[in-house]
C-alpha positions as CSV (number, residue, x, y, z in Angstrom):
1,X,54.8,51.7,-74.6
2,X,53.3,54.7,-76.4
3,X,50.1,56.1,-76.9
4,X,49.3,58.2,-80.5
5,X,46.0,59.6,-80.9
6,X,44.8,60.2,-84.1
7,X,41.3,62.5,-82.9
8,X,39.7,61.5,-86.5
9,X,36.5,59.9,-88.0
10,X,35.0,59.1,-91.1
11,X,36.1,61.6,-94.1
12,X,32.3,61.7,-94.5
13,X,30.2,64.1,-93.5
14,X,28.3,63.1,-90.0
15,X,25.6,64.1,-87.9
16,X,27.0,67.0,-86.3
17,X,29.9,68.9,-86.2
18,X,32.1,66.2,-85.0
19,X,32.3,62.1,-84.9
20,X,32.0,60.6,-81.9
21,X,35.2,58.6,-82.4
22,X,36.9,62.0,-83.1
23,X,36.6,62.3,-79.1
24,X,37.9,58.7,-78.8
25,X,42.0,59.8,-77.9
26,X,41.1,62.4,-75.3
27,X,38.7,60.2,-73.5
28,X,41.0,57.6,-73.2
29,X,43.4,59.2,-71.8
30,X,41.2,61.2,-69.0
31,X,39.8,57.3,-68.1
32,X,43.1,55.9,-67.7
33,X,44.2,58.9,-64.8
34,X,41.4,56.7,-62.7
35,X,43.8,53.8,-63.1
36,X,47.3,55.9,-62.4
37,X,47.3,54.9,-58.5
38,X,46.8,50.7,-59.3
39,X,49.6,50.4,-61.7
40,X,51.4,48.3,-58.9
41,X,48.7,45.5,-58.1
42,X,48.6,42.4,-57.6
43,X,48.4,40.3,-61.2
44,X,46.2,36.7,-60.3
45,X,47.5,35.3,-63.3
46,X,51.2,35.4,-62.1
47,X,50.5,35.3,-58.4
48,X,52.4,38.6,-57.3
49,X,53.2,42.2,-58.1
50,X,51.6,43.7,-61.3
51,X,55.1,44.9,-63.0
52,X,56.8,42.7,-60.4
53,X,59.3,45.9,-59.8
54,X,59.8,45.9,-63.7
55,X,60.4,49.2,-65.0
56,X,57.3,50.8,-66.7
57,X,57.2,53.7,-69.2
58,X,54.3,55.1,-71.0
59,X,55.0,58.1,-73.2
60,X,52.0,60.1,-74.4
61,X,53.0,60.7,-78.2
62,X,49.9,63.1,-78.8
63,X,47.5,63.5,-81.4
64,X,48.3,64.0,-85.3
């Protein structure tokens, strides 16, 4: 899995000096560190281990 931020808005001109959903790549990425220590839970729909000792990769591609 990757993850590609692309920090842009509207090509209009806004409010102020930048679009909220400019902000959109860096906050997701500083809310998903809160959820680095529960990648191995348990998954209710399956009835055991989250990745079930599956290999997981997540590459942070960066923004454009």
């Amino acid at each position: 899995m990757a993850f590609l931020g692309v920090p842009y808005g509207v090509p209009y001109t806004g409010r102020g000096p930048e679009l909220p959903s400019a902000a959109a790549p860096t906050a997701f990425r500083a809310a998903s560190l809160a959820f680095q220590p529960y990648y191995r839970n348990y998954d209710v729909d399956f009835d055991g281990d989250l990745f079930a000792d599956r290999a997981l990769s997540l590459a942070d591609a960066g923004d454009v």
